[in-house]
Backbone of each chain as nested JSON, in Angstrom:
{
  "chains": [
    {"id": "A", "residues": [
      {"number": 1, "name": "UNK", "atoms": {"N": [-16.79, 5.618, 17.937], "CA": [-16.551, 4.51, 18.873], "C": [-17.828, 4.231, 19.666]}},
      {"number": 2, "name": "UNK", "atoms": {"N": [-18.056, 2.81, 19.76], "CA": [-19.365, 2.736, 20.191], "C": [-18.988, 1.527, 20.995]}},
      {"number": 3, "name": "UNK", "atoms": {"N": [-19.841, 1.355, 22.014], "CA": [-19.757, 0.567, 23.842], "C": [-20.741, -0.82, 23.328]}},
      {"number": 4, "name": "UNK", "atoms": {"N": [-20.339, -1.806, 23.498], "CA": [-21.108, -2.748, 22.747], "C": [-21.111, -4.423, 24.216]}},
      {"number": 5, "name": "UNK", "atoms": {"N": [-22.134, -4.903, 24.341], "CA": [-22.23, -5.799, 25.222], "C": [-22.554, -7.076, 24.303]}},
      {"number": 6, "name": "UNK", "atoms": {"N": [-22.572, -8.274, 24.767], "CA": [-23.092, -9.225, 24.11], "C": [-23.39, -9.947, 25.346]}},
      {"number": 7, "name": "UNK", "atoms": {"N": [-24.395, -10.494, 25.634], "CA": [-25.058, -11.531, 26.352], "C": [-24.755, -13.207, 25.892]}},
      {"number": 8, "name": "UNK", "atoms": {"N": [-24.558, -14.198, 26.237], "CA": [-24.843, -15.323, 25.37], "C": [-25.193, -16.365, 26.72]}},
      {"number": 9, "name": "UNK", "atoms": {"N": [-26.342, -16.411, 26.472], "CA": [-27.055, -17.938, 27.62], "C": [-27.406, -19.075, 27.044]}},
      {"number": 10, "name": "UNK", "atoms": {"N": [-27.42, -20.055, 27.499], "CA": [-27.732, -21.175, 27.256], "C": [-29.337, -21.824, 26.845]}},
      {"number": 11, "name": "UNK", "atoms": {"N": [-29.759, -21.929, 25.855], "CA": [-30.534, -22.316, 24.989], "C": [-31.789, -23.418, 26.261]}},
      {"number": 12, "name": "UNK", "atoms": {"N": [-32.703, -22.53, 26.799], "CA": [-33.51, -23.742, 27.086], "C": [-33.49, -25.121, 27.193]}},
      {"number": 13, "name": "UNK", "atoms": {"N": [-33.713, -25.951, 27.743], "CA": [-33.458, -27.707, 27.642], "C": [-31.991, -27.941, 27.716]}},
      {"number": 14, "name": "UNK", "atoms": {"N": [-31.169, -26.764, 27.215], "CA": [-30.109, -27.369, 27.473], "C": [-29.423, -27.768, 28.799]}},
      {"number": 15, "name": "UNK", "atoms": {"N": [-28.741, -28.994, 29.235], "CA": [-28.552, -28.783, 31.154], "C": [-27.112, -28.031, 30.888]}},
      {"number": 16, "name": "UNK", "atoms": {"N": [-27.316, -27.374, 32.295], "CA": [-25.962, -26.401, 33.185], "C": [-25.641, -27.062, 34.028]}},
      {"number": 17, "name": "UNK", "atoms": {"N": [-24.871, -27.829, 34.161], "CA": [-24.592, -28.372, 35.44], "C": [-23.653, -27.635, 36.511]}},
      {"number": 18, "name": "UNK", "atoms": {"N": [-23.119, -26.407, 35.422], "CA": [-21.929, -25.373, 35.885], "C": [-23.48, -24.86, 37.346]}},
      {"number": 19, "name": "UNK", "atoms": {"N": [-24.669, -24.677, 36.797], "CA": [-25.582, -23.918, 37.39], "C": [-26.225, -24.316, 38.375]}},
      {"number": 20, "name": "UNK", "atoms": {"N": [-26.197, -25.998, 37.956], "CA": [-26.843, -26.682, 39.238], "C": [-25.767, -26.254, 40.067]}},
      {"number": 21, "name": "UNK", "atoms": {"N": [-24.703, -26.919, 40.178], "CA": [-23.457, -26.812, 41.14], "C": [-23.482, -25.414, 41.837]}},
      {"number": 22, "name": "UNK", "atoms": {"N": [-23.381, -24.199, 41.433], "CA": [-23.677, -23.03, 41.937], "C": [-24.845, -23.213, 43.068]}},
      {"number": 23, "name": "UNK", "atoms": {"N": [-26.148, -23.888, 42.727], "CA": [-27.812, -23.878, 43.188], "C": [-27.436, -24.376, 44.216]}},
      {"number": 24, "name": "UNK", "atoms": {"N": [-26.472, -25.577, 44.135], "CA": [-26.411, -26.662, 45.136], "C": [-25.324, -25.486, 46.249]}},
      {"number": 25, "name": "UNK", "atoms": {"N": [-24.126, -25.256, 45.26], "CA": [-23.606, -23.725, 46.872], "C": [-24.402, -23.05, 47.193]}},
      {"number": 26, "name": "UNK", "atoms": {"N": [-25.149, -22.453, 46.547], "CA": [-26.126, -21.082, 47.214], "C": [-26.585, -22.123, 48.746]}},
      {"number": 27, "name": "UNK", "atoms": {"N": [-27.274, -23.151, 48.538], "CA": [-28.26, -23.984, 49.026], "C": [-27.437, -24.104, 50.45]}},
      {"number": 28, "name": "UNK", "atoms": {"N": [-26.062, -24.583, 50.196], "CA": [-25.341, -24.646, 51.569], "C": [-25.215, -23.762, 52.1]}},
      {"number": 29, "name": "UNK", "atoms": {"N": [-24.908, -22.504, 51.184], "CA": [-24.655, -21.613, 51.901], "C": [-25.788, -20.718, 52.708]}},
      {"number": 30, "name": "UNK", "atoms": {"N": [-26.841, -21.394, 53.085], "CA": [-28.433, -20.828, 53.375], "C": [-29.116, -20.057, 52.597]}},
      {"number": 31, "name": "UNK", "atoms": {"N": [-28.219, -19.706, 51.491], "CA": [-29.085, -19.123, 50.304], "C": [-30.536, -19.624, 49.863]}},
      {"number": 32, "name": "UNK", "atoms": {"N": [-31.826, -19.32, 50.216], "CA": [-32.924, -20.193, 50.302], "C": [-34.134, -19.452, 48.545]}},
      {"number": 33, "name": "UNK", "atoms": {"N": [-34.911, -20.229, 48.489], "CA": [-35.852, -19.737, 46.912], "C": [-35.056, -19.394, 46.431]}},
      {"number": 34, "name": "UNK", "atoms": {"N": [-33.917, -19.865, 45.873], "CA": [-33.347, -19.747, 44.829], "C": [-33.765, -20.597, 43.574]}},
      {"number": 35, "name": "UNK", "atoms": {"N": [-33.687, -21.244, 42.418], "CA": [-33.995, -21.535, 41.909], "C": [-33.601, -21.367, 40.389]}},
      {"number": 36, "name": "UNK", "atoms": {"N": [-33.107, -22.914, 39.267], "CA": [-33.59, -22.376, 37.981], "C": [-31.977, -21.573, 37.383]}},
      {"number": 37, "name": "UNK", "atoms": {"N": [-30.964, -21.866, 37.962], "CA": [-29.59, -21.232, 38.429], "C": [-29.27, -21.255, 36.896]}},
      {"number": 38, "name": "UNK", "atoms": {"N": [-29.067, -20.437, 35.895], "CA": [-28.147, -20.732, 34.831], "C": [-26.8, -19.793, 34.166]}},
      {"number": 39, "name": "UNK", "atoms": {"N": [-25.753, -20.456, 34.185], "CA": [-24.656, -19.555, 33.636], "C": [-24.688, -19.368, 32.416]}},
      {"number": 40, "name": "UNK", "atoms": {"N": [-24.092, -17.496, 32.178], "CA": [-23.294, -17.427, 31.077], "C": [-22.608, -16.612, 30.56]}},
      {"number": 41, "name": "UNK", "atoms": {"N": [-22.381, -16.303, 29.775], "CA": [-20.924, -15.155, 29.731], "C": [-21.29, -13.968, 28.946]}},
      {"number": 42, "name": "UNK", "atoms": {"N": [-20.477, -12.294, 29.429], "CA": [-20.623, -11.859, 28.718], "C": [-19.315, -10.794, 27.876]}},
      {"number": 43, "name": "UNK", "atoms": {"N": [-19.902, -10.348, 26.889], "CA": [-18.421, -9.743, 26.828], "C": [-18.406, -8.663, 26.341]}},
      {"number": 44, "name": "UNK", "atoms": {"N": [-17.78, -7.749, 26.582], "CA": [-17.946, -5.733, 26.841], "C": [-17.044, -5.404, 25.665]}},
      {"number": 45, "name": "UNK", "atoms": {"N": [-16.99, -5.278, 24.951], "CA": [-15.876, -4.291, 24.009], "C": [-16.45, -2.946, 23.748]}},
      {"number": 46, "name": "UNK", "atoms": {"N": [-15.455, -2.417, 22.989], "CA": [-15.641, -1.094, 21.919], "C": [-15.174, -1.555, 20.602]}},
      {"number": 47, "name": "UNK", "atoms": {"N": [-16.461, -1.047, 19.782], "CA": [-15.97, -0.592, 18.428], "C": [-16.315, 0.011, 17.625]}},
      {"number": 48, "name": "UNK", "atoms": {"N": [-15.463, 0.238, 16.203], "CA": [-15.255, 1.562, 15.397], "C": [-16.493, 1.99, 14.65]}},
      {"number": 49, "name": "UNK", "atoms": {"N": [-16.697, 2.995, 14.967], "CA": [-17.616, 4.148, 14.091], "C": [-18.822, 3.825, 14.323]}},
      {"number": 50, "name": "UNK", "atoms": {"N": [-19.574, 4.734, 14.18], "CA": [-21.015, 5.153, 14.537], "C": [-22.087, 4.967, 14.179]}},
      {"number": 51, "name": "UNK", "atoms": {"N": [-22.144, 3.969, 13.113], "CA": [-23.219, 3.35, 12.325], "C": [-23.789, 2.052, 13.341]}},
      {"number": 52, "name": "UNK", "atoms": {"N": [-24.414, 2.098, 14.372], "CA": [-25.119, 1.286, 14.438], "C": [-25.521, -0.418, 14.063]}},
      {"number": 53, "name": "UNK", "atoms": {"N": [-26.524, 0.189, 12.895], "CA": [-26.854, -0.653, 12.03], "C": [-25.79, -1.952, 11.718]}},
      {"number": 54, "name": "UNK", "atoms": {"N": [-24.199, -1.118, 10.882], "CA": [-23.872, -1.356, 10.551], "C": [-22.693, -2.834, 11.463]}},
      {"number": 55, "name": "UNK", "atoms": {"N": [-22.819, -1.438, 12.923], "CA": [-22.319, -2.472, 14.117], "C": [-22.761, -3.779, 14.355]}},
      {"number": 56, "name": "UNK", "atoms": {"N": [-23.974, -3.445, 14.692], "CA": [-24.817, -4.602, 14.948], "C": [-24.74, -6.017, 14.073]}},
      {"number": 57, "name": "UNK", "atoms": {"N": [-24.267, -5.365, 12.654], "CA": [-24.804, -6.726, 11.807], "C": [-23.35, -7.225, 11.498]}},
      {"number": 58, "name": "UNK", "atoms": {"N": [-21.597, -6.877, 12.064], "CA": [-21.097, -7.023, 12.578], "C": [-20.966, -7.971, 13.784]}},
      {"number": 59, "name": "UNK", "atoms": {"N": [-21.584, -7.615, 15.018], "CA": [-21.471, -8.338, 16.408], "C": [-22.285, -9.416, 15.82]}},
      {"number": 60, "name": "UNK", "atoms": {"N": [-23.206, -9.164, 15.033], "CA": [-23.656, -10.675, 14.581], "C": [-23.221, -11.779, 14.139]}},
      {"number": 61, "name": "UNK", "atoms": {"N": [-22.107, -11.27, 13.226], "CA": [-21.342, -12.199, 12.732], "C": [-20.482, -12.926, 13.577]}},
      {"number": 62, "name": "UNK", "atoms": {"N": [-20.026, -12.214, 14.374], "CA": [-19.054, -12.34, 15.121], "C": [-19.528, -13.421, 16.404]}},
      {"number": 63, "name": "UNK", "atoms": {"N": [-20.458, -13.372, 16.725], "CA": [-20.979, -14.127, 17.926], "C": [-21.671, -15.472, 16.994]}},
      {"number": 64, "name": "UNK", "atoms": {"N": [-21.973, -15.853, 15.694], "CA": [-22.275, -16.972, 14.882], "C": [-20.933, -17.72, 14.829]}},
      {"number": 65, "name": "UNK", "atoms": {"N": [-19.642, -16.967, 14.506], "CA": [-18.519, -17.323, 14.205], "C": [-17.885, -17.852, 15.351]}},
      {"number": 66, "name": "UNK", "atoms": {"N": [-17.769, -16.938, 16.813], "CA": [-16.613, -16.882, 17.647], "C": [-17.309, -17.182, 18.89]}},
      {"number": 67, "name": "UNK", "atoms": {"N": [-17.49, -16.262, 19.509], "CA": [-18.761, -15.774, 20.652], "C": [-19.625, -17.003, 21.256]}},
      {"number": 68, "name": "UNK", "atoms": {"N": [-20.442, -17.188, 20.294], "CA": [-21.786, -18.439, 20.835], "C": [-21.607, -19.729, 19.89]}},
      {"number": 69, "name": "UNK", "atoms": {"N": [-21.79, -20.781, 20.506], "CA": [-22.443, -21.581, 19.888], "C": [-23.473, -21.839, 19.789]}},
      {"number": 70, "name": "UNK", "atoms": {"N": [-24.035, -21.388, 18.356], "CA": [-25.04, -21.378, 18.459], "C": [-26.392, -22.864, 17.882]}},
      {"number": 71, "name": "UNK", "atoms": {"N": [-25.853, -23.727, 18.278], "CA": [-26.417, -24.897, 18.46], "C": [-26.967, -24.838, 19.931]}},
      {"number": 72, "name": "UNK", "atoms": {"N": [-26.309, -24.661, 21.05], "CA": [-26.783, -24.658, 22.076], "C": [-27.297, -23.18, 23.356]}},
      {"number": 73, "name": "UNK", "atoms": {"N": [-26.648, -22.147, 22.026], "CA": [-26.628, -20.462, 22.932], "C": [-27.686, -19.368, 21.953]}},
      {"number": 74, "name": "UNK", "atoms": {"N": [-27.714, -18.74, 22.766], "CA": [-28.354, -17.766, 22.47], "C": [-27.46, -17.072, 22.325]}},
      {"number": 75, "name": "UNK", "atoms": {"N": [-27.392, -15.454, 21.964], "CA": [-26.853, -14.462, 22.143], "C": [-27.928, -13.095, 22.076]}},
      {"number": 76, "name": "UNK", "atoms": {"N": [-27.281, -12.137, 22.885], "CA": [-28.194, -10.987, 23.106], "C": [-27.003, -10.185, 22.795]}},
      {"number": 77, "name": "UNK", "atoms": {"N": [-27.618, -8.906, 22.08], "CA": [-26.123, -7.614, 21.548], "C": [-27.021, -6.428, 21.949]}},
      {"number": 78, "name": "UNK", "atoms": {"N": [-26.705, -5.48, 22.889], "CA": [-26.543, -4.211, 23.346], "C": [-25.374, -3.149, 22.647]}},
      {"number": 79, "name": "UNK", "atoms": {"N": [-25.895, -2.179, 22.348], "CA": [-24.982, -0.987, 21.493], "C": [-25.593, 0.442, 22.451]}},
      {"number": 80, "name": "UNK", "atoms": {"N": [-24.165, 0.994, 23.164], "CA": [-24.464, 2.393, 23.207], "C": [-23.259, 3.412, 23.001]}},
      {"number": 81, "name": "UNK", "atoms": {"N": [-23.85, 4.397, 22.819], "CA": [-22.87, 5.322, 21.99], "C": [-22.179, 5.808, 23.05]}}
    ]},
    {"id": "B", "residues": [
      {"number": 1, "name": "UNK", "atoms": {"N": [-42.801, -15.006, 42.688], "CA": [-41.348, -15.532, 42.227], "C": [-40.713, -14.358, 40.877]}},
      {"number": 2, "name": "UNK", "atoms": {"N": [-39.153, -14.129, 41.415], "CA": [-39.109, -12.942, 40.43], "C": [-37.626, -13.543, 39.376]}},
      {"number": 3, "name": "UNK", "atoms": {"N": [-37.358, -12.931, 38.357], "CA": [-36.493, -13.115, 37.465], "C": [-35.179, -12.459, 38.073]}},
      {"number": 4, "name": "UNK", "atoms": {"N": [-34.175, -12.782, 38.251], "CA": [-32.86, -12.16, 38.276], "C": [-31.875, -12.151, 37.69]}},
      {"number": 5, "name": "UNK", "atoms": {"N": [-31.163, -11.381, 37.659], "CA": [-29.843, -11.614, 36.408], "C": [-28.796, -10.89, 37.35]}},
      {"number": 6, "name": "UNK", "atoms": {"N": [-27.522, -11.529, 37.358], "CA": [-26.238, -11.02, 37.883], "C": [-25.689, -10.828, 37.035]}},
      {"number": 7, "name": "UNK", "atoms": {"N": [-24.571, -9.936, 36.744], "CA": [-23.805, -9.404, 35.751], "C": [-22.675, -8.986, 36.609]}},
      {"number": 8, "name": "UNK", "atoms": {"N": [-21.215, -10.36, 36.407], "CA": [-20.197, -10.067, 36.943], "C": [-18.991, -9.694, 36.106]}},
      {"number": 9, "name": "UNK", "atoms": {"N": [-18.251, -8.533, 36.236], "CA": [-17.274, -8.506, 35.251], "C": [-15.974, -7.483, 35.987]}},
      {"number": 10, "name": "UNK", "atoms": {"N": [-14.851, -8.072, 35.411], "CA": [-13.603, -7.793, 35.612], "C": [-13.161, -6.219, 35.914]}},
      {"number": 11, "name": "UNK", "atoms": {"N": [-12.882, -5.879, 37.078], "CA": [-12.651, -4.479, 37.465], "C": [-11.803, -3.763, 36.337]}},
      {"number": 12, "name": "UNK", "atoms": {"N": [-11.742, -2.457, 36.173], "CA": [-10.599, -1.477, 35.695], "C": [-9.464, -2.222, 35.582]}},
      {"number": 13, "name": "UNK", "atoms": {"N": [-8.287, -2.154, 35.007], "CA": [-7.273, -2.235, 35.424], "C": [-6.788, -3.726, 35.698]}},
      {"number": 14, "name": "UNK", "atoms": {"N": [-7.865, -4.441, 35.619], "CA": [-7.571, -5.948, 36.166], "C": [-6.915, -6.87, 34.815]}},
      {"number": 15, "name": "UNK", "atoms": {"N": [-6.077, -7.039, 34.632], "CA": [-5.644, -7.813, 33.446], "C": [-6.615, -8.769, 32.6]}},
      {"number": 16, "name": "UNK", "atoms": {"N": [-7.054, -9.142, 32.014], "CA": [-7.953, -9.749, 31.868], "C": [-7.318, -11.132, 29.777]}},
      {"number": 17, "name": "UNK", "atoms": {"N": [-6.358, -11.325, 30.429], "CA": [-6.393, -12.571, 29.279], "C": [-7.04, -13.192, 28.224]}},
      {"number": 18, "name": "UNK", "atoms": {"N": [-7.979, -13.963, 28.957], "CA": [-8.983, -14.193, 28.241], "C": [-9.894, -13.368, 26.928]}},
      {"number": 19, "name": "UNK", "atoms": {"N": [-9.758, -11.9, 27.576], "CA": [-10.696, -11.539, 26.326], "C": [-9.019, -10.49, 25.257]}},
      {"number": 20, "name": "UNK", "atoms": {"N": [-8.137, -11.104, 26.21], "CA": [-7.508, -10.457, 24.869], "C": [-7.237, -11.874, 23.756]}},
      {"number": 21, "name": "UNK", "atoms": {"N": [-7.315, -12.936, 24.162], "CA": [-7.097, -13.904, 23.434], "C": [-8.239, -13.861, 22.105]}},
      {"number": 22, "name": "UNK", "atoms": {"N": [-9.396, -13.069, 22.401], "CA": [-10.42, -13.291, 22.065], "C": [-10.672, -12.462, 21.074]}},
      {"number": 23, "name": "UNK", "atoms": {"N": [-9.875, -11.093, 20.899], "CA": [-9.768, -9.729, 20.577], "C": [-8.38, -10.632, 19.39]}},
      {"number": 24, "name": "UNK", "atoms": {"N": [-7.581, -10.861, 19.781], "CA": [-6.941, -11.768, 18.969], "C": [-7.672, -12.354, 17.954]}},
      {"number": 25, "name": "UNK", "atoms": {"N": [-8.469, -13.511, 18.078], "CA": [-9.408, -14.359, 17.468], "C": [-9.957, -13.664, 16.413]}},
      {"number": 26, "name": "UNK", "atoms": {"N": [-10.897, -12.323, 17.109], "CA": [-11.467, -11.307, 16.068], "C": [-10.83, -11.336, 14.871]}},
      {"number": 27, "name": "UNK", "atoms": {"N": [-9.563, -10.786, 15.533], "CA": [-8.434, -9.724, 14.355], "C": [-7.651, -11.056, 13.218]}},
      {"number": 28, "name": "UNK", "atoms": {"N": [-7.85, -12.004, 13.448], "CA": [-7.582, -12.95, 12.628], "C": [-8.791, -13.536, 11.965]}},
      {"number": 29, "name": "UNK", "atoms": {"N": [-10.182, -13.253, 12.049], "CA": [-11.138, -13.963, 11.864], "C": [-11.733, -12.476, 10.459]}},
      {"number": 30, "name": "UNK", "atoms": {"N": [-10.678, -11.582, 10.846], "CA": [-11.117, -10.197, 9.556], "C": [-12.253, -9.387, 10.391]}},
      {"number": 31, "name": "UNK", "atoms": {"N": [-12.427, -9.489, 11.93], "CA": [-13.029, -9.0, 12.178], "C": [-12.313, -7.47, 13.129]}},
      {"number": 32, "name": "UNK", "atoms": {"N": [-12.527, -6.377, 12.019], "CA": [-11.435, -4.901, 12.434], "C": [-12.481, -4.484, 13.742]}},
      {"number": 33, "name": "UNK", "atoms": {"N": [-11.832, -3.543, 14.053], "CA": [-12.038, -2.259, 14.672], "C": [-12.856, -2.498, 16.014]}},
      {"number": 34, "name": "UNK", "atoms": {"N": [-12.606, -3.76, 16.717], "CA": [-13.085, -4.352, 17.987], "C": [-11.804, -4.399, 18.934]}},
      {"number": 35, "name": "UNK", "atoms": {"N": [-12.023, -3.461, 20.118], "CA": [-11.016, -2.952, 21.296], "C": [-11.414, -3.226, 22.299]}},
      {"number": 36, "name": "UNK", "atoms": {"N": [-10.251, -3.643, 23.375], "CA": [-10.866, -3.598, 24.563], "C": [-11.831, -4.163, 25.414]}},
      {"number": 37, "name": "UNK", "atoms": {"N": [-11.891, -6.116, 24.407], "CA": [-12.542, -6.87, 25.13], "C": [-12.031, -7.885, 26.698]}},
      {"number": 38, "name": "UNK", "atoms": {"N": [-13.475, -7.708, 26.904], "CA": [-13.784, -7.98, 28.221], "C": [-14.85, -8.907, 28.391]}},
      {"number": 39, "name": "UNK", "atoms": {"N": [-14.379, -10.101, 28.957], "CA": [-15.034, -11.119, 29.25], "C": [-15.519, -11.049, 31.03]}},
      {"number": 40, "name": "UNK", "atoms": {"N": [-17.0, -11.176, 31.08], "CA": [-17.375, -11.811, 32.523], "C": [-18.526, -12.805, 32.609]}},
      {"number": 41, "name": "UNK", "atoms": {"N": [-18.663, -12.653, 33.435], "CA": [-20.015, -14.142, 33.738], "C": [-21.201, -13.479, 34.035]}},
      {"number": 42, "name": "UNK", "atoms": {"N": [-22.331, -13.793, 34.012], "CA": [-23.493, -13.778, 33.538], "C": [-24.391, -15.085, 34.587]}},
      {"number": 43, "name": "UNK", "atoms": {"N": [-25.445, -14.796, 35.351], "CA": [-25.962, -15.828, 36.194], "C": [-27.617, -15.138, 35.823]}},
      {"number": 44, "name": "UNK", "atoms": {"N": [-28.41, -16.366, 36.064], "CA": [-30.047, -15.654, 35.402], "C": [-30.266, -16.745, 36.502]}},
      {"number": 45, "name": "UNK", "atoms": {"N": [-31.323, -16.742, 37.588], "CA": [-32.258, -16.962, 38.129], "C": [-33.29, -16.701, 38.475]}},
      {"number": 46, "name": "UNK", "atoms": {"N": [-34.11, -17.935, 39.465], "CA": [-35.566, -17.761, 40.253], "C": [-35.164, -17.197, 41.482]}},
      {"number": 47, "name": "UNK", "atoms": {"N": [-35.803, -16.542, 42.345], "CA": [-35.628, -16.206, 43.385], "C": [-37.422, -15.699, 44.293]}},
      {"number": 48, "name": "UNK", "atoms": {"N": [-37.498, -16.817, 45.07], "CA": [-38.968, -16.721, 45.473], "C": [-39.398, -15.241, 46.086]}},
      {"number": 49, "name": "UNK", "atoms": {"N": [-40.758, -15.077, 46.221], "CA": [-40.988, -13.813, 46.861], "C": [-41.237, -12.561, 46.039]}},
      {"number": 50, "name": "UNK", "atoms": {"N": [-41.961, -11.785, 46.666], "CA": [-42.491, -10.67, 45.41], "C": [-41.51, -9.281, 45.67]}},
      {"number": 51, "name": "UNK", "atoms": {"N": [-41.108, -8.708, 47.258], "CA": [-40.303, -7.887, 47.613], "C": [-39.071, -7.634, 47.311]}},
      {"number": 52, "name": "UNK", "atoms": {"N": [-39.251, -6.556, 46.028], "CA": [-37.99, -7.01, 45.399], "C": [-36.6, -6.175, 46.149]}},
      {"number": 53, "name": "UNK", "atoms": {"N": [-37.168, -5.133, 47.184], "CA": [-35.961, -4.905, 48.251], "C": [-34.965, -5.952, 48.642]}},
      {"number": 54, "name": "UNK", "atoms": {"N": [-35.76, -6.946, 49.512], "CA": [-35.483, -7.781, 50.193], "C": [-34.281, -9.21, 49.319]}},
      {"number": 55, "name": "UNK", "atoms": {"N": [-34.963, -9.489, 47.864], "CA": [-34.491, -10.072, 47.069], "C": [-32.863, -9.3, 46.766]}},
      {"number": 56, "name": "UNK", "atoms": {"N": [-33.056, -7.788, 46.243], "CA": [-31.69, -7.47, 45.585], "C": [-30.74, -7.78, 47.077]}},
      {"number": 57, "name": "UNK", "atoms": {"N": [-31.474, -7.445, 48.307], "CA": [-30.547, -7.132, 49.381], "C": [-29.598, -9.309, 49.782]}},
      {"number": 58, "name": "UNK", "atoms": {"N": [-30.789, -9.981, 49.25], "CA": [-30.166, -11.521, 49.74], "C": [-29.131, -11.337, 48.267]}},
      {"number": 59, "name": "UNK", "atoms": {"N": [-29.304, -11.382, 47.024], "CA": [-28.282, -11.042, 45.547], "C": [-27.287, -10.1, 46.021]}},
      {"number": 60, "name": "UNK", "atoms": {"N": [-27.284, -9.074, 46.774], "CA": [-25.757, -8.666, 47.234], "C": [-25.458, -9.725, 48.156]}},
      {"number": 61, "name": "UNK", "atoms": {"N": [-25.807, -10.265, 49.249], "CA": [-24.694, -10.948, 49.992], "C": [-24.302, -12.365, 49.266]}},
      {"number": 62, "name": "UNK", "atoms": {"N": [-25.292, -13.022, 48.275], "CA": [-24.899, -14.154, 47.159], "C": [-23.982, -13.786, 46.681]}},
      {"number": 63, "name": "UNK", "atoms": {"N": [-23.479, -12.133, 46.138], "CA": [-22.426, -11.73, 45.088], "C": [-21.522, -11.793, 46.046]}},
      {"number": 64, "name": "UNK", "atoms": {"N": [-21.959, -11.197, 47.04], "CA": [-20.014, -10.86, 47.833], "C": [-19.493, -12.613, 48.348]}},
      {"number": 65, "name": "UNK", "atoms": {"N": [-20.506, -13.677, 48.22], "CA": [-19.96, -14.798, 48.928], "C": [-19.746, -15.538, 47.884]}},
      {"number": 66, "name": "UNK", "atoms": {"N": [-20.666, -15.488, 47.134], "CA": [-19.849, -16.862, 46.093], "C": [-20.081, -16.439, 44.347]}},
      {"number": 67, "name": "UNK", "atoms": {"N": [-20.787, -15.48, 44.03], "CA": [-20.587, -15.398, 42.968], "C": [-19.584, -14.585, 41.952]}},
      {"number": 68, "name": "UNK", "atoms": {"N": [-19.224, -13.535, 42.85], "CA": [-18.214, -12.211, 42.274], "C": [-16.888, -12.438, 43.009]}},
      {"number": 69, "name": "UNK", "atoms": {"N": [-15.937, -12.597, 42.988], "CA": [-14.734, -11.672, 43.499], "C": [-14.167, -10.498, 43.857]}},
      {"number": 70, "name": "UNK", "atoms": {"N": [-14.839, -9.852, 45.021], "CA": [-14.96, -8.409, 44.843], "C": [-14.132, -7.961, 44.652]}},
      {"number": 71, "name": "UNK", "atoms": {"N": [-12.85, -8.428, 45.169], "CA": [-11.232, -7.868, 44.916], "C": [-11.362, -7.415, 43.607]}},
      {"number": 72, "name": "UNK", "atoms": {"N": [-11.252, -8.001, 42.655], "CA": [-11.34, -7.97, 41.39], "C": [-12.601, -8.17, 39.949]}},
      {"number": 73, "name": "UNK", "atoms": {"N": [-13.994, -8.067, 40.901], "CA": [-14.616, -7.95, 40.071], "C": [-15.932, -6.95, 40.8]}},
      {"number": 74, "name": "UNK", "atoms": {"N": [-16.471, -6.892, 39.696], "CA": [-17.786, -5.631, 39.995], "C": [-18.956, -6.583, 39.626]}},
      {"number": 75, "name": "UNK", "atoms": {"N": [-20.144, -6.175, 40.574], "CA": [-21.657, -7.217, 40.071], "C": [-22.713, -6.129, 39.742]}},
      {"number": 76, "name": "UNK", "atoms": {"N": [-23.91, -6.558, 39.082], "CA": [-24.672, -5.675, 38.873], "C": [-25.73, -6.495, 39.094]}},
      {"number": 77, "name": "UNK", "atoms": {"N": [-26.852, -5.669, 39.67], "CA": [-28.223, -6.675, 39.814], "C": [-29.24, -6.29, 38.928]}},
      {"number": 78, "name": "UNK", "atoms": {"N": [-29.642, -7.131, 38.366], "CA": [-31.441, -6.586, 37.885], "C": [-32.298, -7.592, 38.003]}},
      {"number": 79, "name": "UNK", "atoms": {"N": [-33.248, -7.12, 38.325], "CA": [-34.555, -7.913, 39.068], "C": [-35.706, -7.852, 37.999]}},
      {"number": 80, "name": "UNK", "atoms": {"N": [-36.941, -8.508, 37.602], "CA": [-37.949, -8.152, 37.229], "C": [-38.991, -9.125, 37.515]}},
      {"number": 81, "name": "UNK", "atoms": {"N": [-40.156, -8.747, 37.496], "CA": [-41.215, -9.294, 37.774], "C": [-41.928, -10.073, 36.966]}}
    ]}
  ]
}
């Protein structure tokens, strides 16, 4: 069993407006040099068996398929045992 | 000016829907042996200033006011230069 993260942010150029909107609360809220605000999600599971490798090229699929879109996302995959 | 990343996600115990819908999705998509997902949010900013004390210390009171739910969620900071 292995502890697995996935990152997925939003692709450069692309706009957040989820992020401006946040920039624009921080801003009221005297939150000051802030800047550059962007959302995105991540998601924590576990899964089976100890191959790594084998994980990884797994969460890959899985975040092409489900996870990210990847027209406009990135994704980042973390594995620890 | 330094890089930041918040990492907010769903306490212990906190029901969390969403990523079972998602854990669902997997298990119909042929994707086995994935448990125990957990969806949270993810924030990447600018934040002016080189002191990165001073920075994590303004990113905790941003988390406890508008970005986390502390009731029910946990934040994590990382900073880099």
């Amino acid at each position: 069993m292995m502890k697995a993260r996935v990152i997925v942010t939003l692709k450069n150029g692309v706009l957040d407006p989820q992020g401006q909107a946040i920039e624009g609360s921080l801003a009221s809220l005297s939150f000051g040099g802030v800047s550059n605000v962007r959302q995105g999600k991540v998601f924590d599971f576990e899964i089976e068996g100890t191959d790594e490798q084998a994980a990884r090229s797994q969460i890959k699929a899985m975040c092409e398929k489900l996870l990210a879109n990847t027209v406009i996302e990135n994704f980042a995959i973390e594995i620890s045992h």
